[in-house]
MIZA-346106 format. One line per 5 residues: their letters; for each residue x, y, z of N, C-alpha, C, O, CB. Coordinates in Angstrom, 3 decimals. Atoms other than C-alpha are relative to their C-alpha. Glycine has a CB too. Example, Ala and Ser with C-alpha at 12.3 -4.5 7.8 and 13.67 -1.06 7.14 Angstrom:
as) 0.890,-1.190,0.000,12.300,-4.500,7.800,0.900,1.200,0.000,1.936,1.181,0.665,-0.992,0.027,1.246; -0.820,-1.190,-0.060,13.670,-1.060,7.140,-0.770,1.090,0.730,-0.261,2.198,0.899,0.414,0.462,-1.415
***
This chain:
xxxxx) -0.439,-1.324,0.266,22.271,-21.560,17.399,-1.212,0.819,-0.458,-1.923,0.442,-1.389,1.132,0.004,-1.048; 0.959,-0.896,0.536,19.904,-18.806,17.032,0.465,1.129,-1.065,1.452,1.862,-1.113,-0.592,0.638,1.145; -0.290,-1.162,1.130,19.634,-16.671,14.084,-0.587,1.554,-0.253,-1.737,1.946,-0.452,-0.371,-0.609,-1.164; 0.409,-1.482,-0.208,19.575,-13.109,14.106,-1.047,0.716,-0.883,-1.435,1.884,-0.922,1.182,0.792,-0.139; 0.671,-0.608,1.468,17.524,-12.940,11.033,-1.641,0.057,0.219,-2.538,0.830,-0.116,0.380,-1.175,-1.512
xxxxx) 1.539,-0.220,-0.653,14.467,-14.247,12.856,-0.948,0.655,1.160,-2.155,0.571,1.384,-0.261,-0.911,0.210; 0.729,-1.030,-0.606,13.756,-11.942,15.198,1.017,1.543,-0.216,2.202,1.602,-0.541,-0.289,-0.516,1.726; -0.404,-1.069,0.563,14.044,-7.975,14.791,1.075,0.505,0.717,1.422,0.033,1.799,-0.963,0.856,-0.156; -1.522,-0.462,-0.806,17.127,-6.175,15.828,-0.423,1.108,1.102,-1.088,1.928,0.468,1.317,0.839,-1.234; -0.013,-0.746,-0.629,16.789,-3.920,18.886,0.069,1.724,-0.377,-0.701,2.634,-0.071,0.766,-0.537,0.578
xxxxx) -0.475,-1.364,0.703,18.274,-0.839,17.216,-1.302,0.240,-0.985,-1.859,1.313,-0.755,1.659,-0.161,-0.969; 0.946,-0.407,0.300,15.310,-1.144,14.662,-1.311,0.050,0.390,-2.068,0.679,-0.349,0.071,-0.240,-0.665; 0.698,-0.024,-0.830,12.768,-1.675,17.043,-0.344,1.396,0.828,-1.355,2.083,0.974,0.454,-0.912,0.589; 0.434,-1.674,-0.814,13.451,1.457,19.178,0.123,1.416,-1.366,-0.119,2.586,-1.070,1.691,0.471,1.679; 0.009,-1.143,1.000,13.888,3.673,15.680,-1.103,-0.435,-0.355,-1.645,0.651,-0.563,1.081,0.244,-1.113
xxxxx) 1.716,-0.261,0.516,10.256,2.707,14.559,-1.271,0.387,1.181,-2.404,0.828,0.987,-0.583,-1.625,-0.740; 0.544,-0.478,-1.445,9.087,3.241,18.347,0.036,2.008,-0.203,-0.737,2.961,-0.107,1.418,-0.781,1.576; -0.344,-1.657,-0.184,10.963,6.609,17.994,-1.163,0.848,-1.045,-1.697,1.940,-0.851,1.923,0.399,-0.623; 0.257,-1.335,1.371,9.384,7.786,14.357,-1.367,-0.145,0.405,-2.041,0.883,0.474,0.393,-0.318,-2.084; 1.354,-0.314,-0.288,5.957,6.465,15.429,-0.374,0.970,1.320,-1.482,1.489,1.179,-0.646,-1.324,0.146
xxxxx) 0.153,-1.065,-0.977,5.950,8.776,18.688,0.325,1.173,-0.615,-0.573,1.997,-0.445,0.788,-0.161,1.194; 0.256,-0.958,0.843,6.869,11.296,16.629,-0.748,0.437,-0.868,-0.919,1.636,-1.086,0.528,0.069,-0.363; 1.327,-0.517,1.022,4.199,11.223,14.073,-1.054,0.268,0.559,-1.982,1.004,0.222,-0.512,-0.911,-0.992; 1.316,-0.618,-0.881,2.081,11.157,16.855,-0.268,1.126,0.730,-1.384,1.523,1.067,-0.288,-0.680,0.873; -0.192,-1.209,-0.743,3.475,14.185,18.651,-0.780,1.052,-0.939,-1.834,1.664,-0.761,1.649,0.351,0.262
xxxxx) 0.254,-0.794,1.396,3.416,16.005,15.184,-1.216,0.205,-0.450,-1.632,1.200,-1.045,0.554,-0.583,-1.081; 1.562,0.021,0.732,0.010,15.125,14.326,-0.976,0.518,0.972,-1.887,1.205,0.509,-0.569,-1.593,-0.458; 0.625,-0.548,-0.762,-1.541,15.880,17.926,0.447,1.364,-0.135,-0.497,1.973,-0.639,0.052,-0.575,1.144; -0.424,-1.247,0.595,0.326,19.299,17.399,-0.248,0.607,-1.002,0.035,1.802,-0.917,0.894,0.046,-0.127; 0.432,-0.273,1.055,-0.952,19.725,14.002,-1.465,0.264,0.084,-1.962,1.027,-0.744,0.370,-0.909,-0.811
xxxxx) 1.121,-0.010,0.146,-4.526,19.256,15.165,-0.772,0.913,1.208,-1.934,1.307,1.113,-0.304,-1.343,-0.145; 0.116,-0.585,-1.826,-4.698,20.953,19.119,1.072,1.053,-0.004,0.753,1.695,0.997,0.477,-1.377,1.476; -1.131,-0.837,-0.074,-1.781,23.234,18.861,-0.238,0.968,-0.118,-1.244,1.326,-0.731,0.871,-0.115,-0.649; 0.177,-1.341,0.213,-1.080,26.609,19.255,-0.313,0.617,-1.589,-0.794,1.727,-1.819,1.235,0.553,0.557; 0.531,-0.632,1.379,-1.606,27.052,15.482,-0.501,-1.626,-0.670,0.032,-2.019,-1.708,1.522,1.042,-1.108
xxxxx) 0.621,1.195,0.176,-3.437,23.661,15.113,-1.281,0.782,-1.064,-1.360,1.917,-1.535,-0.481,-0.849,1.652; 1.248,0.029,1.118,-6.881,23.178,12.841,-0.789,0.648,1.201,-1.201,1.771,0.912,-0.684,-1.754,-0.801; 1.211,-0.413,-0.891,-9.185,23.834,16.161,0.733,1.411,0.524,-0.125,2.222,0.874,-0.476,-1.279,1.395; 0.181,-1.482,-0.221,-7.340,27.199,17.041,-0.645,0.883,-1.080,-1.330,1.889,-0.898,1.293,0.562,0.245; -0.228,-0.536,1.157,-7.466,28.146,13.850,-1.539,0.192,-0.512,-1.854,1.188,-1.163,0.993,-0.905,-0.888
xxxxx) 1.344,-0.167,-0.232,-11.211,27.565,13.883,-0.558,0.655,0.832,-1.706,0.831,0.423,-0.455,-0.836,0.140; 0.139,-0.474,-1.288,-11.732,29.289,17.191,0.577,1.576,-0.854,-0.227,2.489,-1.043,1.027,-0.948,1.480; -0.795,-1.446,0.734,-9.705,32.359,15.406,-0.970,0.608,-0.864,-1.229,1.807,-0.750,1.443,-0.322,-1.049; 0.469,-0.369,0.883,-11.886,32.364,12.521,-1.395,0.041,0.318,-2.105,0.515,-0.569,0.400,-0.617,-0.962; 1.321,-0.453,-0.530,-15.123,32.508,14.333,0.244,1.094,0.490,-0.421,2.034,0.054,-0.674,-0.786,0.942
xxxxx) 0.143,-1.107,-0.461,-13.964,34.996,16.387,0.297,1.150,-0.445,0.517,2.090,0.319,0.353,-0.036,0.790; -0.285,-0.921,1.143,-13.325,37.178,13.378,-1.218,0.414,-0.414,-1.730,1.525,-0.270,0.768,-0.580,-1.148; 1.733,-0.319,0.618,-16.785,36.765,11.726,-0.640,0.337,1.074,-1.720,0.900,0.891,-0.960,-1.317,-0.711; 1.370,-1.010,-0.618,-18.275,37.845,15.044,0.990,1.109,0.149,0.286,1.907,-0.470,-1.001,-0.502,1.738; -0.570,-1.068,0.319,-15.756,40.668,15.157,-0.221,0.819,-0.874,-0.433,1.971,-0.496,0.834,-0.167,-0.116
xxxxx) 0.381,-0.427,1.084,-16.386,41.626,11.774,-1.705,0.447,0.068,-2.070,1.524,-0.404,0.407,-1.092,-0.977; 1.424,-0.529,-0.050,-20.379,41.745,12.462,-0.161,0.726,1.215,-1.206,1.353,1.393,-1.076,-1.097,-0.075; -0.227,-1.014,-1.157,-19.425,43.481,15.678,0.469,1.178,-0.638,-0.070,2.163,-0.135,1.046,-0.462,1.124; -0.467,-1.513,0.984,-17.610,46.488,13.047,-1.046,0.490,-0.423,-1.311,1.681,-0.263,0.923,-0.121,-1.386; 1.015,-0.316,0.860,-20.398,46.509,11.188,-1.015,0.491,0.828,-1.317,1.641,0.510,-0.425,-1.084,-0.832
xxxxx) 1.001,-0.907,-1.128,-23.143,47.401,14.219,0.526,0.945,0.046,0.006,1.840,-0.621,-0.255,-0.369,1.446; -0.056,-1.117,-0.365,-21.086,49.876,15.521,0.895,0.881,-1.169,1.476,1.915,-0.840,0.496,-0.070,1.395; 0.325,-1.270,1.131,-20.467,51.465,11.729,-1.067,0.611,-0.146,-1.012,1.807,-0.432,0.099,-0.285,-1.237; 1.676,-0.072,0.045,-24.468,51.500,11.694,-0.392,0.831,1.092,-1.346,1.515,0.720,-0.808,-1.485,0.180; -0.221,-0.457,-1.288,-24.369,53.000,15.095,0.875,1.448,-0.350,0.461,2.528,0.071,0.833,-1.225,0.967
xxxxx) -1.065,-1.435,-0.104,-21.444,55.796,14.205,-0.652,0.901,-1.179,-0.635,2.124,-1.042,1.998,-0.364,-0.409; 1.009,-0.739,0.762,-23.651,56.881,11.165,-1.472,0.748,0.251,-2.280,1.646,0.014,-0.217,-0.788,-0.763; 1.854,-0.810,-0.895,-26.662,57.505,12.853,0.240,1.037,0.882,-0.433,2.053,1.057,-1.058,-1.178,1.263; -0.094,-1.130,-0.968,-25.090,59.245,15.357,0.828,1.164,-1.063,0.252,2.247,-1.160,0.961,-0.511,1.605; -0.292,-1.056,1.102,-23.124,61.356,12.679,-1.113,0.929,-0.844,-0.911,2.011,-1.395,0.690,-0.761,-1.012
xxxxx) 1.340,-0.281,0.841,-26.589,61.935,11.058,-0.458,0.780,0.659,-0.802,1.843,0.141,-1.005,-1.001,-0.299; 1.156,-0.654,-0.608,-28.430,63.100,14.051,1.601,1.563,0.332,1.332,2.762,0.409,-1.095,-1.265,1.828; -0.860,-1.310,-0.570,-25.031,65.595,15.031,0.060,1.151,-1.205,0.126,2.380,-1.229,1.759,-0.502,0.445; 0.330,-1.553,1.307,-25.370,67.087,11.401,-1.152,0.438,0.233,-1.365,1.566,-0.211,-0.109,-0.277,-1.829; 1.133,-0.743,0.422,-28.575,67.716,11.818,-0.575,0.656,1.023,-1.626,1.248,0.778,-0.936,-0.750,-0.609
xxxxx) -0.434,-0.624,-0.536,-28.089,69.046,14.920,0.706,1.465,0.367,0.582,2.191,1.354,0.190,-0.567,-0.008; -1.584,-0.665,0.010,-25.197,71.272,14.355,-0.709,1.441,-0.512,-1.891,1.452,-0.858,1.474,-0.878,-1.334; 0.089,-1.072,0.494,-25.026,75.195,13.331,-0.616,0.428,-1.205,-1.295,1.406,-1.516,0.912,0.263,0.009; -0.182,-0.319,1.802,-25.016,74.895,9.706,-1.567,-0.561,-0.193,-2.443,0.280,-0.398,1.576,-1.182,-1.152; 1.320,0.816,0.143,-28.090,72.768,9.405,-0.652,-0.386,1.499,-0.125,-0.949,2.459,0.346,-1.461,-0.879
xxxxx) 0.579,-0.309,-1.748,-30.473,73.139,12.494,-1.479,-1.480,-0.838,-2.126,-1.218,-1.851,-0.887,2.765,0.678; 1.696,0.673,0.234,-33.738,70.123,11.919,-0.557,0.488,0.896,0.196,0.633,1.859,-0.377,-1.606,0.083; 0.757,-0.527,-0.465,-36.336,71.576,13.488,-0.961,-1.378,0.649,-0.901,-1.325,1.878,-0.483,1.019,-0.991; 0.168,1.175,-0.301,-38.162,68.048,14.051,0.689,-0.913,0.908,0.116,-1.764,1.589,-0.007,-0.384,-0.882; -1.085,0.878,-0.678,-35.100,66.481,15.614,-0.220,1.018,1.257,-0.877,0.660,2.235,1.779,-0.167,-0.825
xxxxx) -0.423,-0.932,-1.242,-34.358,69.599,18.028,-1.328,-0.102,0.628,-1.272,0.048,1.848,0.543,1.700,-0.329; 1.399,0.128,-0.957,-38.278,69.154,19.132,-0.431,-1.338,0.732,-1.150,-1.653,1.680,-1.253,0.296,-0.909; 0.536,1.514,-0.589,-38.204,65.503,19.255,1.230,-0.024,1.686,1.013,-0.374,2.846,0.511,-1.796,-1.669; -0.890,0.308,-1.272,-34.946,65.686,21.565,-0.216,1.122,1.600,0.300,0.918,2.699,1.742,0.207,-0.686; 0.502,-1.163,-0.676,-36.445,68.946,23.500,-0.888,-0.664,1.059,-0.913,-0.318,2.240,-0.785,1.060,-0.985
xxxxx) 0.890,0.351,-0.377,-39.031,66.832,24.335,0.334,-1.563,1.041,-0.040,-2.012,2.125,-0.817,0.033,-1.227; -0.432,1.589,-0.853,-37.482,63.332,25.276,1.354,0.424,1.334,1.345,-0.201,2.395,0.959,-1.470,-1.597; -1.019,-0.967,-1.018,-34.485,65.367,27.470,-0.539,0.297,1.038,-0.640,-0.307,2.106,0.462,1.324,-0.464; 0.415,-0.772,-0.749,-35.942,67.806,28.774,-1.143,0.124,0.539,-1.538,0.897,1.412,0.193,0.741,-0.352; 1.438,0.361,-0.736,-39.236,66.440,29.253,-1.519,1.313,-0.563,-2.534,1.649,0.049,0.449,0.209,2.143
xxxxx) 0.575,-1.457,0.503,-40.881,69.554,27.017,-1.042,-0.520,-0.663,-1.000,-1.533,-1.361,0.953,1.025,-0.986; 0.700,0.284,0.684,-44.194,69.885,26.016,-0.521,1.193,-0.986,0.014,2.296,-0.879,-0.755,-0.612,0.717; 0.385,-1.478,0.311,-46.323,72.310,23.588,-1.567,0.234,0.835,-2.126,-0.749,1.322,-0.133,0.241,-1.925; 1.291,-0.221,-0.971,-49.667,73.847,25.474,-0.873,-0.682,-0.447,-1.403,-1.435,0.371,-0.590,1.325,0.168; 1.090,0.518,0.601,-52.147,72.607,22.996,0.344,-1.651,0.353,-0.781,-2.125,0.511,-0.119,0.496,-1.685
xxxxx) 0.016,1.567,-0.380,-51.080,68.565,23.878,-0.580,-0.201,1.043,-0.874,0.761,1.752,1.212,-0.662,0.179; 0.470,0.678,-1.242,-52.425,66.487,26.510,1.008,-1.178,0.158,1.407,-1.847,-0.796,-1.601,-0.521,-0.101; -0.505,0.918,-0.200,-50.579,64.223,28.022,-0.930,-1.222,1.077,-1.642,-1.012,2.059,1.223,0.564,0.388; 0.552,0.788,-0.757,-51.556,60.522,28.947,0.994,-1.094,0.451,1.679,-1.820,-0.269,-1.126,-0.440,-0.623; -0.913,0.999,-0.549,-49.730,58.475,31.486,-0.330,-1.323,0.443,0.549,-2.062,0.887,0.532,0.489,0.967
***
């Protein structure tokens, strides 16, 4: 007569089959997944270069804000309007020489 005691029962066999495929689903999903550790890394890089991408073109929208005030009606630079007179429009004054 064989005894049921020495080998495992079927029923608990396929329920520790089941929970370990599940921890494994869970855990590959936890680590690769749409909100896994490696998106989530991938996210957060592409933030910090985002973020130093804001920051150029704040550095960039100031300068150009700078040169349009100083530009503009109210405040005319006289320096600026000669430097851009010159790089534009290709303008020179008589007394220069130019060397190409």
């Amino acid at each position: 007569m064989v005894s049921s005691a020495t080998r495992p029962a079927l029923g608990a066999l396929a329920f520790v089959t089941v929970c370990l495929a599940l921890g494994a689903y869970f855990t590959f999903a936890a680590v690769q997944g749409d909100f896994g550790l490696f998106k989530r890394a991938e996210v957060e890089a592409e933030a910090t270069r985002l973020s130093a991408e804001l920051e150029a073109l704040a550095v960039d929208i100031a300068a150009l804000e700078n040169k349009t005030k100083r530009l503009s009606d109210d405040y005319l630079d006289l320096d600026l309007l000669d430097q851009q007179a010159r790089d534009v429009l290709g303008l020179m004054r008589a007394d220069e020489i130019v060397v190409q």
